[in-house]
C-alpha positions, -999 to 999 in steps of 0.1 A, spaced: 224 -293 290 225 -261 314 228 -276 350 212 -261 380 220 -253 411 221 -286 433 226 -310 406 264 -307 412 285 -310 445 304 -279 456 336 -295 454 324 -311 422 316 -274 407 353 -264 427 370 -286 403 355 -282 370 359 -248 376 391 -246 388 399 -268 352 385 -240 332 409 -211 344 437 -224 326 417 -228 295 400 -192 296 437 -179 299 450 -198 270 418 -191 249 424 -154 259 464 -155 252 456 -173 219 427 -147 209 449 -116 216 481 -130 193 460 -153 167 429 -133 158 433 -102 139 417 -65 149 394 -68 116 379 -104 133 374 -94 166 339 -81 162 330 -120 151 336 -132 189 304 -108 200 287 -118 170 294 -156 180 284 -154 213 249 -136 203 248 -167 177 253 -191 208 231 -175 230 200 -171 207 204 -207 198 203 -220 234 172 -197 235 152 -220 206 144 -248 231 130 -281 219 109 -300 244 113 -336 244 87 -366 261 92 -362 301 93 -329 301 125 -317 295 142 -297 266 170 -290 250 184 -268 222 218 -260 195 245 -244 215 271 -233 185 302 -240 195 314 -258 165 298 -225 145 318 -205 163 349 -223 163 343 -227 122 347 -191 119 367 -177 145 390 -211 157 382 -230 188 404 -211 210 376 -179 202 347 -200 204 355 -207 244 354 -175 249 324 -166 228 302 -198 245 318 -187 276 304 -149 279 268 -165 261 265 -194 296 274 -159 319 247 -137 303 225 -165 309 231 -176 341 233 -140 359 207 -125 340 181 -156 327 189 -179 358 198 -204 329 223 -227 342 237 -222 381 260 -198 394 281 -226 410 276 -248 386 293 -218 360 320 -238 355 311 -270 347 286 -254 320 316 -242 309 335 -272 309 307 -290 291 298 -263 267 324 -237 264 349 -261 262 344 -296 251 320 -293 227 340 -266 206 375 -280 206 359 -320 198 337 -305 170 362 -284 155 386 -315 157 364 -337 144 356 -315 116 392 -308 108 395 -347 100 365 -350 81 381 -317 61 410 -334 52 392 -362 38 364 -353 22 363 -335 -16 337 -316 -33 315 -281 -30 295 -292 2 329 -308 18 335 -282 41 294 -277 56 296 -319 59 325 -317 77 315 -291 103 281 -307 103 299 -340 120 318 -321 141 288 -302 152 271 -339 161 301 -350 179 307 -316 199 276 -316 215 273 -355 222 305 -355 235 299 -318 259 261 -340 265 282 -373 278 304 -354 303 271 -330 316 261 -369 323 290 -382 342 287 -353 361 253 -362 370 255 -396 373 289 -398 394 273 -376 421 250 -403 441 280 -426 446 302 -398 457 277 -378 479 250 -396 504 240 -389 538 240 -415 562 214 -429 550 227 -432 521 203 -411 499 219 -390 471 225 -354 484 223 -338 447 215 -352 415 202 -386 423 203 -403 392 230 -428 388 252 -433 353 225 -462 343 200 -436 340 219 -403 335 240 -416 306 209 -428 285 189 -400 296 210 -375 285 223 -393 252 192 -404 238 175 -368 235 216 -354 221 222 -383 196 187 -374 180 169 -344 185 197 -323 194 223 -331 177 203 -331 149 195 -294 157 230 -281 163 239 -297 130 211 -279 109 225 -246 132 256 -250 126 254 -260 85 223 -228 80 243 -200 94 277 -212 76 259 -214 45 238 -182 49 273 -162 57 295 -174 29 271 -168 6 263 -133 23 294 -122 36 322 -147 30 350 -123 39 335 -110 66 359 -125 92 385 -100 77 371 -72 63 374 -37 77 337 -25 55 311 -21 73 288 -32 48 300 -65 50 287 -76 76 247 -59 73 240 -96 63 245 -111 96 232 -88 116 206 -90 101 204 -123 109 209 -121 144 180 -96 142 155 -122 125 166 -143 158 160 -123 182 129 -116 169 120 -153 167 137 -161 201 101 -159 217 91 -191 200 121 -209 215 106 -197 252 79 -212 248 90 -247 252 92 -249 289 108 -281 311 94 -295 341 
């Protein structure tokens, strides 16, 4: 879902980045006066969590890829407001340092990823929440929301794409970035999220909930160290594994 470098328009990059500045300062207001001293270490911990699962690619027929993102993880644990943020520092650590997703297009990554997909999958799985009873009720709920997120951050990355060769042509009229309209960008986009992917940010999202209320479940407000070993741990084990993830390489 990272987009390159001369996919997008300038202008289009101008504007979907220009959108994001008022988001990044509410998420940052919100952050400061919502989320307690004890929590704060969570937001790093989130954003290693997001960036080691865009790490684990999974390469699809065609020769592309894709991979979790865990926004809705985030936003689970820390609210959505934090998981901006958190997603938002994992796309710049990738793009400056990786060459994961464009400078210019920085923005609209963030757009796509930092924003839409956390605040629609924590959304969704407030509604789900509400309605659903039992002991798995809460990991079912952020499970949907998970699926939803990253659809819904997956159909805008396609828009984006797809909207370009009607807006930006030569005189010839031949695309001047992406050059695949919305009757191929759409599908081509949804059909690897609403299966592969989504089914992948789901398992993310449900595994490390699970794994950290059963091995820390207070850890987003506890001040003892100890409590959270257990998912650092975890972020260890990742980071060891993050080499299989590279090896999946798109064309």
């Amino acid at each position: 879902m990272h987009i390159p470098e001369n996919y997008l328009s300038p202008s289009t990059c101008a504007v979907l980045g220009t959108a994001m500045v008022p988001v990044w300062a509410v998420s940052v207001k919100k952050v400061k006066a919502e989320i307690p001293k004890e929590k704060i270490p969570l937001l790093g911990i989130g954003a290693a969590f997001s960036f080691l699962g865009m790490m684990f690619n999974i390469p699809l027929p065609g020769g592309t890829t894709g991979h979790a993102v865990g926004g809705t993880l985030i936003a689970a644990l820390c609210g959505p407001y934090a998981a901006c943020i958190s997603v938002t520092i994992a796309l710049l650590v990738q793009a400056l340092l990786f060459g994961d997703g464009g400078i210019l297009a920085f923005g609209a990554n963030c757009f796509n990823m930092a924003f839409v997909l956390p605040f629609v999958g924590y959304m969704v799985s407030q509604v789900f929440k509400h309605y659903l009873k039992g002991k798995h009720a809460d990991s079912i709920a952020y499970g949907i929301g998970a699926y939803f997120g990253i659809n819904a951050a997956a159909l805008c990355a396609a828009i984006e794409f797809g909207v370009q060769p009607l807006l930006f042509t030569d005189a010839a009229g031949k695309a001047l970035y992406c050059p695949y309209p919305l009757g191929v960008a759409v599908p081509a986009m949804m059909i690897g999220h609403l299966t592969v992917f989504g089914a992948a940010e789901v398992i993310f999202t449900v595994a490390v909930l699970a794994f950290m209320k059963k091995a820390a479940p207070d850890t987003a407000y506890v001040k003892k160290s100890h409590a959270v070993r257990p998912v650092y741990l975890l972020l260890t084990a990742l980071i060891v594994l993050t080499p299989l993830g590279l090896l999946a390489t798109g064309t």
